[in-house]
C-alpha positions as CSV (number, residue, x, y, z in Angstrom):
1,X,-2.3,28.5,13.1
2,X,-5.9,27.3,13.7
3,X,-7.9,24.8,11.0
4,X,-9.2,27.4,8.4
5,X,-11.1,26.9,5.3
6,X,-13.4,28.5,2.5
7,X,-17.1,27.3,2.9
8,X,-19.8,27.5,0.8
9,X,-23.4,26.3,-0.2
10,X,-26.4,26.2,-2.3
11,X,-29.7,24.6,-2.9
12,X,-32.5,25.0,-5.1
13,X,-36.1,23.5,-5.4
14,X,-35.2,23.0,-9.1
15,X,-38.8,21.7,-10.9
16,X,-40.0,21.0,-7.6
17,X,-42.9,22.6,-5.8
18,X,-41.0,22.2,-2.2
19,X,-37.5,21.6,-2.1
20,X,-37.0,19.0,0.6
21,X,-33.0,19.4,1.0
22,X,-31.4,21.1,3.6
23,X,-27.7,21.9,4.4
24,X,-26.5,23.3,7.4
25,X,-23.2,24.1,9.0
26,X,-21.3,25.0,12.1
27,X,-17.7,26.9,12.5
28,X,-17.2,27.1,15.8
29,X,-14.5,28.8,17.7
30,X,-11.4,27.7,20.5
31,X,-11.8,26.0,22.0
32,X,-14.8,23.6,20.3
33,X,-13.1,24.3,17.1
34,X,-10.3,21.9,18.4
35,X,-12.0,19.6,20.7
36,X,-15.0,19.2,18.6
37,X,-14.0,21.0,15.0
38,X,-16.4,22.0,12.0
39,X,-19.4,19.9,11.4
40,X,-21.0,20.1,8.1
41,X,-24.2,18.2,7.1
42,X,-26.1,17.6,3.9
43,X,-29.9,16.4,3.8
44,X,-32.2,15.2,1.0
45,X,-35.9,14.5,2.6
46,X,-37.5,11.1,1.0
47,X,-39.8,12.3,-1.2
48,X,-43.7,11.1,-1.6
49,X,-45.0,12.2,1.8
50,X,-44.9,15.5,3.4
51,X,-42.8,14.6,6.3
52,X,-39.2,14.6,3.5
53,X,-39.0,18.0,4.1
54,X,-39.5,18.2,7.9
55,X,-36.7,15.3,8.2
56,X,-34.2,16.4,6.6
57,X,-34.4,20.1,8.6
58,X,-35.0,18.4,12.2
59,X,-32.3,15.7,11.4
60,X,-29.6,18.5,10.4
61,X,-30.4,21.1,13.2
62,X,-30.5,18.3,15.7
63,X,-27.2,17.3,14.6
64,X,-25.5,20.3,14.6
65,X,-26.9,21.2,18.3
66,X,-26.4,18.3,19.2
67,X,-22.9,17.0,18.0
68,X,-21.2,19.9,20.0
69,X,-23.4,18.8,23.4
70,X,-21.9,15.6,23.5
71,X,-19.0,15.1,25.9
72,X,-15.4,16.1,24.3
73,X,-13.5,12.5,25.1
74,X,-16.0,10.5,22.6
75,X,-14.7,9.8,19.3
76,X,-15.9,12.1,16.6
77,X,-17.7,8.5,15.4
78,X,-19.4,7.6,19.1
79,X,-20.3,11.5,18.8
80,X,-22.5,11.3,15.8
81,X,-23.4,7.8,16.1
82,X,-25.1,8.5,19.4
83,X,-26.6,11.4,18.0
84,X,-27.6,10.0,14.6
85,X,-29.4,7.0,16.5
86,X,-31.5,9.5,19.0
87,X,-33.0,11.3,15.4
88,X,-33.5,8.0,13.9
89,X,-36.3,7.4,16.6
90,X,-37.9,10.6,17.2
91,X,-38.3,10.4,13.3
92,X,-39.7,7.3,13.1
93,X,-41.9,8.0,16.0
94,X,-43.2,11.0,14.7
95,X,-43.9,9.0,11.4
96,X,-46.0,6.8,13.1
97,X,-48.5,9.4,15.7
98,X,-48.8,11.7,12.5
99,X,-50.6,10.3,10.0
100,X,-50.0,13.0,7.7
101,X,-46.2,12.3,8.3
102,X,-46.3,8.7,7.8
103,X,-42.9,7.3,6.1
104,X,-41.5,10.5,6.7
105,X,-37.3,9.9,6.2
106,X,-33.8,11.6,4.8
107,X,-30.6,11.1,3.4
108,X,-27.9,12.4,5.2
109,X,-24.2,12.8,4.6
110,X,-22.1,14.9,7.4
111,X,-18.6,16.0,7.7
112,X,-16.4,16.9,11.3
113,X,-13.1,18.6,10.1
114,X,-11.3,18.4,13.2
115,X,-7.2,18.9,13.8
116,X,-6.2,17.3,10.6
117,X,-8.3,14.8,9.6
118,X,-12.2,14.8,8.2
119,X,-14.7,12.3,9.9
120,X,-17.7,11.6,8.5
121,X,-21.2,9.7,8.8
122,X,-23.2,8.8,6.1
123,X,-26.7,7.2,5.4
124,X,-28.7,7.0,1.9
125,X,-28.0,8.5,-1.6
126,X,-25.9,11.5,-1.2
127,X,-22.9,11.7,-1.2
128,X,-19.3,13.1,-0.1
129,X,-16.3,13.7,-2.6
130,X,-13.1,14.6,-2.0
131,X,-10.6,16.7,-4.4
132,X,-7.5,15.9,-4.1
133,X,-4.3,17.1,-6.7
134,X,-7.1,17.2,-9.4
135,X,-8.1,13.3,-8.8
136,X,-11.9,13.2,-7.3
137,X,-12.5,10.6,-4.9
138,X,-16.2,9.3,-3.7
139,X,-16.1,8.3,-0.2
140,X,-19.5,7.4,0.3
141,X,-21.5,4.4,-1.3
142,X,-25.2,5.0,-2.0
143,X,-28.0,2.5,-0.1
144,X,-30.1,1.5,-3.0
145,X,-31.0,-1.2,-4.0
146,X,-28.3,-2.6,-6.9
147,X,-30.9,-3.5,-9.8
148,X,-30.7,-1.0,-12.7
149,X,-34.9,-0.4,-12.2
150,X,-34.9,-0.1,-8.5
151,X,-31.5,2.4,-8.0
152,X,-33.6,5.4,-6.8
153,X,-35.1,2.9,-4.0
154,X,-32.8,3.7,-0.6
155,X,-32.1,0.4,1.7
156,X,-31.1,3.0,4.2
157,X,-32.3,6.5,5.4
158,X,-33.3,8.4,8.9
159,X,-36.2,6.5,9.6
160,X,-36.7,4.0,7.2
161,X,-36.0,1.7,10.1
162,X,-35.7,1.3,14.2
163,X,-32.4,0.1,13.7
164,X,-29.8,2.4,11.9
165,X,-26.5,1.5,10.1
166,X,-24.3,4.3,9.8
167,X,-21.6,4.1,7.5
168,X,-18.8,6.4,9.4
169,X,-14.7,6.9,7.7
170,X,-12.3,9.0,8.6
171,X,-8.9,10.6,6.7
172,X,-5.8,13.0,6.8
173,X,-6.5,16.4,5.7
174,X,-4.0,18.4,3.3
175,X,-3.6,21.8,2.3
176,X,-5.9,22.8,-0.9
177,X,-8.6,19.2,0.2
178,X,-11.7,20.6,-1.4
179,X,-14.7,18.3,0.2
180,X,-18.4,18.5,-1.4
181,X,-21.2,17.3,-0.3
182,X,-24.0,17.3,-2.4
183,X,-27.8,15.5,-3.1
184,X,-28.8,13.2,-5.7
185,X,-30.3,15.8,-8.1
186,X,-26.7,17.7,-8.2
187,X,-24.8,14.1,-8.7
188,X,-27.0,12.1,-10.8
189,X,-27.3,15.6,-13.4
190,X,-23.5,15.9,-13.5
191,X,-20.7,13.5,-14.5
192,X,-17.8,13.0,-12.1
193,X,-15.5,15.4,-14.5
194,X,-17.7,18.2,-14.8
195,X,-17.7,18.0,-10.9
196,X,-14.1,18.0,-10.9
197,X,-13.5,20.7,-13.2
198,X,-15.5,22.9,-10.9
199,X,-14.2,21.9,-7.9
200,X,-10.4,22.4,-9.2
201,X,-11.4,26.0,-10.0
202,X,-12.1,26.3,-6.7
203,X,-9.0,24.4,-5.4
204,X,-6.4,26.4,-6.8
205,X,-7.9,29.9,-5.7
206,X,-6.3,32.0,-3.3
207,X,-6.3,32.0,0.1
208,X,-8.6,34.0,2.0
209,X,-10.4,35.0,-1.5
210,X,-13.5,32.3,-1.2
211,X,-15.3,31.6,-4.3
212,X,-16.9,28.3,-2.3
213,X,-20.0,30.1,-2.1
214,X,-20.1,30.8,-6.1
215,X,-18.6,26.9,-7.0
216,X,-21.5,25.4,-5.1
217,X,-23.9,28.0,-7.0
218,X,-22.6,26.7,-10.4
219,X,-23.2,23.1,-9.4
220,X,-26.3,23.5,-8.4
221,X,-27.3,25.9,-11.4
222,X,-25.5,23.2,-13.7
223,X,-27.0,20.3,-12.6
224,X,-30.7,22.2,-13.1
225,X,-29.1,23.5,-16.8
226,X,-28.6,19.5,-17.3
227,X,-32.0,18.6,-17.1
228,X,-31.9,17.6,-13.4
229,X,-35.4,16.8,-11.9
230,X,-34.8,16.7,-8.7
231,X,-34.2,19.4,-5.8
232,X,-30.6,20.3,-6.1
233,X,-28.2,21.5,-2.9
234,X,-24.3,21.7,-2.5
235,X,-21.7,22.6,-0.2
236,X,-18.1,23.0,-0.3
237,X,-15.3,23.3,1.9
238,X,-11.7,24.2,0.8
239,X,-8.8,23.7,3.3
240,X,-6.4,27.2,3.2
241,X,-4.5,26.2,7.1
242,X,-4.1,23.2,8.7
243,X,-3.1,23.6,12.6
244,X,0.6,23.1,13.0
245,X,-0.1,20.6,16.7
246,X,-1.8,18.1,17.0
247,X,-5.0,18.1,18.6
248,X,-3.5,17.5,22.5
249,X,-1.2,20.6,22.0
250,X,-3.6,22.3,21.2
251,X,-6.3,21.8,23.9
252,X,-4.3,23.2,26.7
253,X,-1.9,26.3,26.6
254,X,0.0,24.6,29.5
255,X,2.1,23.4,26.8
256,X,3.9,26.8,26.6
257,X,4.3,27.6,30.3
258,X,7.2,27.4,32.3
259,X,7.5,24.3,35.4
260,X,7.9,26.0,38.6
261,X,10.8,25.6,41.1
262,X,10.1,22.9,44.1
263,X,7.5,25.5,46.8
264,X,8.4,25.7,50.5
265,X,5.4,26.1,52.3
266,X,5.0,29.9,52.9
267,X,6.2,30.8,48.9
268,X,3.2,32.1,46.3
269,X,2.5,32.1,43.2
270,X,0.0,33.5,41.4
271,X,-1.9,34.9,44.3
272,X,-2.1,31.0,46.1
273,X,0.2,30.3,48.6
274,X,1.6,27.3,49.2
275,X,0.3,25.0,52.6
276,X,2.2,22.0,52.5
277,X,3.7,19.1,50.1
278,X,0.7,16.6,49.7
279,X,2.5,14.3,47.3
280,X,5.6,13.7,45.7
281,X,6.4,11.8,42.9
282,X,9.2,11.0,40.2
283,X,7.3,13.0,37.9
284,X,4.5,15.2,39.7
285,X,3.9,17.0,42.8
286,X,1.0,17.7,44.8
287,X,0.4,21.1,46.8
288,X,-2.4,21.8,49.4
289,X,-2.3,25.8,48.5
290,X,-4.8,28.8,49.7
291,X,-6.8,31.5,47.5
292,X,-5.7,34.3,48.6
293,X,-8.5,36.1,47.2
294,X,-11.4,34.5,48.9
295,X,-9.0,32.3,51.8
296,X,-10.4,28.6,49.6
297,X,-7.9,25.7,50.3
298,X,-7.5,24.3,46.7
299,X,-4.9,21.5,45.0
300,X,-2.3,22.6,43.0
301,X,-0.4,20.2,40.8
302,X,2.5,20.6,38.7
303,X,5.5,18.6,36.9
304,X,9.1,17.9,38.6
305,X,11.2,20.4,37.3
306,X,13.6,17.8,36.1
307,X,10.4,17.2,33.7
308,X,10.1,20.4,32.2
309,X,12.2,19.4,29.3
310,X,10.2,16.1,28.3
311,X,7.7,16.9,25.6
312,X,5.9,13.6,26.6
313,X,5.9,14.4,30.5
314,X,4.0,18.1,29.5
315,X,1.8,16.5,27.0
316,X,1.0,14.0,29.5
317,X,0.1,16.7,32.2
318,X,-1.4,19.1,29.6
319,X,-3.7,15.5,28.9
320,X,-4.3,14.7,32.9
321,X,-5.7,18.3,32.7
322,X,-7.7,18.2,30.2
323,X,-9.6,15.0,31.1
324,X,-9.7,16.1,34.7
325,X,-12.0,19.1,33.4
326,X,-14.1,16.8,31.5
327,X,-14.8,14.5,34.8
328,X,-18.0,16.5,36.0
329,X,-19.5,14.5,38.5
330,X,-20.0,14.2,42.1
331,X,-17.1,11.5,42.6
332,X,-14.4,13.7,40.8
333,X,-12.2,16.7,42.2
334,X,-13.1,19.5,40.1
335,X,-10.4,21.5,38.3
336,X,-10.5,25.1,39.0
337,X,-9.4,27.5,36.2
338,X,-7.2,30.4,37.5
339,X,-7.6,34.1,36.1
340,X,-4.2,34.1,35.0
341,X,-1.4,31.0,35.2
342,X,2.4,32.0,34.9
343,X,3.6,29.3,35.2
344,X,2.9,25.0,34.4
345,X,0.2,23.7,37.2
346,X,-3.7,23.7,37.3
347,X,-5.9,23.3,40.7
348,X,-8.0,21.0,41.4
349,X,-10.6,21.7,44.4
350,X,-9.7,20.3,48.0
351,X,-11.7,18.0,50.5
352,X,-11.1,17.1,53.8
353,X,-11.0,13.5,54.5
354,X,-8.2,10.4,53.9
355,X,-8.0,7.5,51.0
356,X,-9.0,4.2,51.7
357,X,-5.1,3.6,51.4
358,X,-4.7,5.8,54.3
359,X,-7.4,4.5,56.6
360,X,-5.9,0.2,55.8
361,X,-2.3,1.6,56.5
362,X,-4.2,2.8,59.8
363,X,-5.4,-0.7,60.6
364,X,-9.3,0.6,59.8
365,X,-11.5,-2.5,59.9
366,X,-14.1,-2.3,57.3
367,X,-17.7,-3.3,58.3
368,X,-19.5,-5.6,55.5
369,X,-22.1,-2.7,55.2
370,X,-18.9,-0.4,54.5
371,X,-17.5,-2.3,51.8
372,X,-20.4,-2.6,49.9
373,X,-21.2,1.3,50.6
374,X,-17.8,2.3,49.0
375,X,-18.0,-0.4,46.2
376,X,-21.7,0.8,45.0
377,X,-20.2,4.2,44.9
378,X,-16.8,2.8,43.1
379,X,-18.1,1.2,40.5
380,X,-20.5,4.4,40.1
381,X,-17.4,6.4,39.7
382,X,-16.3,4.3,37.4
383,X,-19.0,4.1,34.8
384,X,-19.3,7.6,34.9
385,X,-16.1,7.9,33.0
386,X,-16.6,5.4,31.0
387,X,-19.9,7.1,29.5
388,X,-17.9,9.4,28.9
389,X,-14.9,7.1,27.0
390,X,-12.8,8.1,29.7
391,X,-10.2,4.4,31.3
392,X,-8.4,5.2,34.5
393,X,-6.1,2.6,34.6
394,X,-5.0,3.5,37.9
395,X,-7.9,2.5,40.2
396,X,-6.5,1.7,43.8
397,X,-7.1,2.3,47.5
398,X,-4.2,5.1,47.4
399,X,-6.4,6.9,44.8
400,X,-9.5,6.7,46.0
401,X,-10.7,9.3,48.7
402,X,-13.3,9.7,51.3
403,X,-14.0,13.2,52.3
404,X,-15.4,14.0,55.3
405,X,-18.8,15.1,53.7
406,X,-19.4,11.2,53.1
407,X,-18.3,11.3,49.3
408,X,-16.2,9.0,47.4
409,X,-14.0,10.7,45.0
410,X,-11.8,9.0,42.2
411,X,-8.5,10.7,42.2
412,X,-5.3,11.2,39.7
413,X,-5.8,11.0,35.8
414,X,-2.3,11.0,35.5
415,X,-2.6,7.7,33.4
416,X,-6.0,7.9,32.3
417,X,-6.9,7.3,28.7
418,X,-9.5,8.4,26.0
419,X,-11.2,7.8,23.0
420,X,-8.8,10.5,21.8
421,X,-5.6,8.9,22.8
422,X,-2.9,8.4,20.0
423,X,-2.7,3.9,19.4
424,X,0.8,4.4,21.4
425,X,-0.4,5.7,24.2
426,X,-3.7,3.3,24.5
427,X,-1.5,0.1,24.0
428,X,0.9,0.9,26.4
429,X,0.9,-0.8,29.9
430,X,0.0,1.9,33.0
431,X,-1.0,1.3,36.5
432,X,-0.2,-0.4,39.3
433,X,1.2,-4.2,39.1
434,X,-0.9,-5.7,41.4
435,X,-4.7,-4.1,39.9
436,X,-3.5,-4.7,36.6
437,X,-6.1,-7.7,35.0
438,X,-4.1,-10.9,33.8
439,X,-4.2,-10.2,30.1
440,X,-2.2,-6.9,30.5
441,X,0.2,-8.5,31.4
442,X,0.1,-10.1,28.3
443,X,0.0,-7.1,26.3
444,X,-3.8,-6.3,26.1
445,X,-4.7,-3.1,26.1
446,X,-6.7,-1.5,29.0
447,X,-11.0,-1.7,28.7
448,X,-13.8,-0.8,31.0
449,X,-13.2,-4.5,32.1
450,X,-9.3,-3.9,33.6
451,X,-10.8,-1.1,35.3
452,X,-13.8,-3.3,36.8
453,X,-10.6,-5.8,37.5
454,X,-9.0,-3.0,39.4
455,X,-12.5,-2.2,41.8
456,X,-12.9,-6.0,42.3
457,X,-9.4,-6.2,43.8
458,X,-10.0,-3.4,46.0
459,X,-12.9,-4.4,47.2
460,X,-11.3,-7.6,48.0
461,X,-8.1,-5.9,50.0
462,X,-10.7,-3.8,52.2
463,X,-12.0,-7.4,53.1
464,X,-9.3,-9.6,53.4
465,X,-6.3,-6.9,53.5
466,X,-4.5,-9.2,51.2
467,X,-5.3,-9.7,46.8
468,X,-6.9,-11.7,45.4
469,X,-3.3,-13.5,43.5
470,X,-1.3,-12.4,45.8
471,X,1.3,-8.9,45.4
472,X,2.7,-8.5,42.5
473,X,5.7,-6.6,42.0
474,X,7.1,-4.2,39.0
475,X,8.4,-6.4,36.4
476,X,7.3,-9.3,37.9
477,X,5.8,-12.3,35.3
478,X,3.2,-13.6,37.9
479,X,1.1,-16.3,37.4
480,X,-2.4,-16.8,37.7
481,X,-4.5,-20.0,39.2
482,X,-7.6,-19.8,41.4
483,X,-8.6,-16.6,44.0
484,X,-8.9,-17.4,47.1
485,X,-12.3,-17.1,48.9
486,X,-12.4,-14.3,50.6
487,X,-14.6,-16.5,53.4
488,X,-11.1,-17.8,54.0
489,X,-9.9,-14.9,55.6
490,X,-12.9,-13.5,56.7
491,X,-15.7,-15.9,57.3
492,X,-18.3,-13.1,58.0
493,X,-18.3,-11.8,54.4
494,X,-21.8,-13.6,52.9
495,X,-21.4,-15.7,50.5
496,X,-23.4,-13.5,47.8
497,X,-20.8,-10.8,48.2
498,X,-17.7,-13.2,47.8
499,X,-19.2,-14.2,44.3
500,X,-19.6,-10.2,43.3
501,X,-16.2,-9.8,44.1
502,X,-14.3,-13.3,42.9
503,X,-16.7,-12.4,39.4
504,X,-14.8,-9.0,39.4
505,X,-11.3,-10.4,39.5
506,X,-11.9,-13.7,37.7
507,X,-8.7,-14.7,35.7
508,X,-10.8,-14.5,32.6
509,X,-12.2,-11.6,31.0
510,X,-16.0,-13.2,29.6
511,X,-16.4,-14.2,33.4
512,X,-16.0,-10.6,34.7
513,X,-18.5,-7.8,34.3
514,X,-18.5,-6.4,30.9
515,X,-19.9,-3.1,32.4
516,X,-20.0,-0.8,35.2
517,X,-23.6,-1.1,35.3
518,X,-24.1,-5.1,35.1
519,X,-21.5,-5.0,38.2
520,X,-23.6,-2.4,40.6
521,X,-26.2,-4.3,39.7
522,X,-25.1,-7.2,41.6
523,X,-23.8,-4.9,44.3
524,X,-27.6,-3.5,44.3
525,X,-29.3,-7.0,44.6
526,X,-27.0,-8.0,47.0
527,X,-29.1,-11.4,48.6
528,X,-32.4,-11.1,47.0
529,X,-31.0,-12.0,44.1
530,X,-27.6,-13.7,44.3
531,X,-24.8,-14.1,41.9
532,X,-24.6,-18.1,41.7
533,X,-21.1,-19.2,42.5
534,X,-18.5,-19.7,39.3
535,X,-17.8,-23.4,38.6
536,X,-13.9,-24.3,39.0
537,X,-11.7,-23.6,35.8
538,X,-10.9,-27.0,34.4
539,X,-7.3,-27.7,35.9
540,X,-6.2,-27.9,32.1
541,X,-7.1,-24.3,32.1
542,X,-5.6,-22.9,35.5
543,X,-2.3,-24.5,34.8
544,X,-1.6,-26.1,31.2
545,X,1.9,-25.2,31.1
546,X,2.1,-27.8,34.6
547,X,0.0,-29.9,33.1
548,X,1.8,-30.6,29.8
549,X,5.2,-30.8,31.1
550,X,4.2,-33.6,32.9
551,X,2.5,-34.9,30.1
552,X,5.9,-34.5,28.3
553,X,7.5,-36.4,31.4
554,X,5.3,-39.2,31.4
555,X,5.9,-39.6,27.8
556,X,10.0,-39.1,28.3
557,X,9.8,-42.1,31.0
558,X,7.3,-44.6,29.0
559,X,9.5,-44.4,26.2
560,X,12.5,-45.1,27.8
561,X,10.9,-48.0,29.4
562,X,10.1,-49.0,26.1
563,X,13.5,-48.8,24.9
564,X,15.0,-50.7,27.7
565,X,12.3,-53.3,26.7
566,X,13.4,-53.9,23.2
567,X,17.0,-53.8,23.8
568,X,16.5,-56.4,26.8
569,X,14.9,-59.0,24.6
């Protein structure tokens, strides 16, 4: 059953001339209403100017266009923080060309309902309760200033200042949760129990029979009754349903499918027949398969069936799959959706060409030029997910591909990760031992800097054909000193190039580039403006544990020779 609730809302100008609130809201459908879910937003315009009015609408609309244009692996909080900070400068900028608009700001409390849990962002005086078993609950804290004289003063609001502080939360959802949302002239009329009274009418209705719309019609109307001077504006959400999976289930219906038998080249299904076996794995395989239809060589991939069974190996694919279709960009294979699927696979589209795995098992030699050609368009490839919150974790020769048309594409997001991933999966280890940074071995958990890790070593095995700390093995505990240059191996690499790439894979993370853009950068300047060559880690530092065991031997032997001296005399 999808998320369903009982919404409602109200606002009136009260003694006001103009009312300078607005409220908005958006219930979208599948599949935004799980990858995005319902966004509710509350406004109060700052009055004394006549741009309070004109804030408080652009700043909701934009939101609610907005929010749902942003890409589907942000967090709901990188979502509307991004978002948030974009209307915080057309605002202010608009206050400062328009005269007549001058100190033009808002208030504004929003709400994402999404799965079950609420999100929500908040800046200024109103405010966001929560009913919950008849207690009411404020989650938001007003930004005025403290002294008694000066609490209708906001420290915060939509462009008061360049700079916005948005205070974001987030909590589990339950069945009968009645959320408000309401401006200062509805909260500042009415105590906390007349609002709870209300709101408990509400909560213990029936299913399906909203009276949201007429609760948020008596606060308002009873805040005006109460002597309230203000412009007054509500809206309420009840929850009736909560979605019985969680939100991964319920992004793909591969979940429900069936995993075919092994194909033999020849065999069909679904109108695509089956080419050859690209890949197999312990848990995947990999078809090169035609289109019947319109004779298109596609990718088709697809669990083991001995993995049918494992509710983590299908949410895993169902995951690879969704991510996959969120990777829209030149240096991605792009996921094809079929009219009708019997069965658990999804297709990917198909490119001639080999991986760089391929062409170093082929004894390619890669020109200088080359290298740095394939890196720039790497590390492109790379940021592009990570705009979009997306960690490989798996970046390698084996999975990147050259097509014949001259473009790199990133393969396999069978271990990626993003912002939506559960803690488990985010902490756990994934990839291949010998790209993994030093501190995952450790138990860090993967960044946009083990991924930069993982392009630096590549780029150093198309020069040298060797890494950087040598091959490491599956459950091997290596240890980590100094890179070797890669001039060792190959004195034509310039020296400019060798720093990019030992700054890549230094040992220790605030040495390496913290972004996919600072990296390409360097790549971009190439000799015109050289990286300047790391200093040596202190020798304390690339081997204590050497060090102070023979610091502890040292000690062991001058004792003893003390010993021996005292008992002699």
């Amino acid at each position: 059953m999808p998320l369903t609730l009982a919404l409602g809302h109200a606002t009136q100008s009260g003694p006001r001339p103009r009312n300078e609130d607005f409220v908005g809201m958006v219930t979208p459908r599948e599949p935004e209403l799980s990858t995005k879910g319902v966004l509710a937003a509350i406004a109060d315009g700052v009055s004394g100017n006549q741009g309070g009015r004109e804030a408080a609408e652009y700043t909701v609309r934009g939101l609610l266009s907005d929010y749902y244009a942003t890409p589907d692996t942000w967090p709901v909080a990188q979502a509307l923080d991004r978002v948030l900070s974009a209307t915080n400068s057309w605002v202010q900028h608009q206050g400062s060309v328009r005269a007549e608009l001058t100190g033009m700001a808002t208030t504004l409390t929003c709400v994402v309902l999404r799965g079950g849990f609420y999100h929500f962002a908040h800046v200024g005086d109103s405010r966001l309760y929560l009913l919950r078993a008849g207690v009411l609950t404020r989650l938001t804290t007003d930004h005025v200033w403290d002294k008694p004289e000066m609490q209708h003063v906001l420290t915060r609001a939509i462009g008061l200042d360049s700079r916005l502080a948005i205070d974001h939360g987030m909590g589990e959802l339950q069945l009968r949760d009645v959320l408000l949302l309401v401006t200062d002239g509805v909260w500042s009329a009415l105590r906390d129990v007349d609002l709870c009274s209300r709101l408990s009418t509400l909560a213990l209705g029936n299913p399906g029979n909203s009276s949201a719309d007429d609760t948020a019609a008596e606060l308002v109307q009873a805040a005006l009754d109460a002597g309230g001077g203000d412009n007054a504006s509500a809206l309420v959400l009840r929850i009736d349903a909560l979605p019985e999976q969680d939100l991964r289930d319920a992004l793909s219906s591969l979940q429900l499918l069936p995993v075919p038998p092994r194909f033999k080249p020849g065999q069909q299904i679904d109108g695509y027949r089956i080419d050859s076996v690209l890949h197999n794995s312990r848990s995947t395989l990999l078809y090169r398969v035609t289109d019947l239809r319109n004779h298109r060589a596609l990718v088709l991939k697809t669990l083991q069936p001995d993995c049918g069974t494992d509710p983590q190996e299908r949410a895993a694919f169902a995951h690879e799959e969704w991510l996959a279709k969120r990777a829209v960009a030149r240096f991605f294979a792009q996921v094809i959706l079929p009219d009708n699927r019997s069965a658990l696979y999804f297709l990917t589209t198909w490119h001639d060409g080999s991986t760089l795995q391929q062409q170093l098992d082929a004894a390619t030699h890669f020109t200088i030029p080359e290298v740095i050609a394939h890196g720039t368009r790497l590390v492109r490839a790379a940021g592009a997910l990570h705009r979009r919150s997306i960690l490989h974790r798996d970046i390698k020769p084996a999975n990147i591909h050259i097509g014949s048309d001259g473009e790199l594409r990133l393969l396999d997001f069978g271990v990626a990760q993003s912002g939506l991933d559960a803690p488990q999966r985010a902490t756990t280890q994934a990839g291949t031992p010998s790209y993994l940074a030093p501190e995952q071995f450790d138990g860090a958990p993967a960044s946009r800097q083990t991924d930069l890790y993982a392009v630096g070593v590549t780029l150093y095995q198309l020069l040298t054909r060797r890494y950087p700390y040598g091959e490491i093995e599956a459950f091997q505990r290596p240890r980590f000193g100094e890179p070797v240059p890669p001039t060792r191996t190959r004195p034509d690499v310039p020296h400019w190039l060798e720093n990019v790439v030992l700054k890549a894979v230094s040992r220790m993370p605030s040495e390496r580039f913290d972004t996919a853009e600072e990296f390409l950068l360097a790549l971009e300047r190439g000799a015109t403006r050289p990286l300047n060559k790391a200093p040596p880690a202190p020798l304390l530092q690339r081997d204590a544990l050497s060090i102070w065991r023979s610091v502890a031997v040292v000690s062991v032997v001058l004792n003893l020779l003390l010993l021996y001296l005292l008992v002699v005399r």
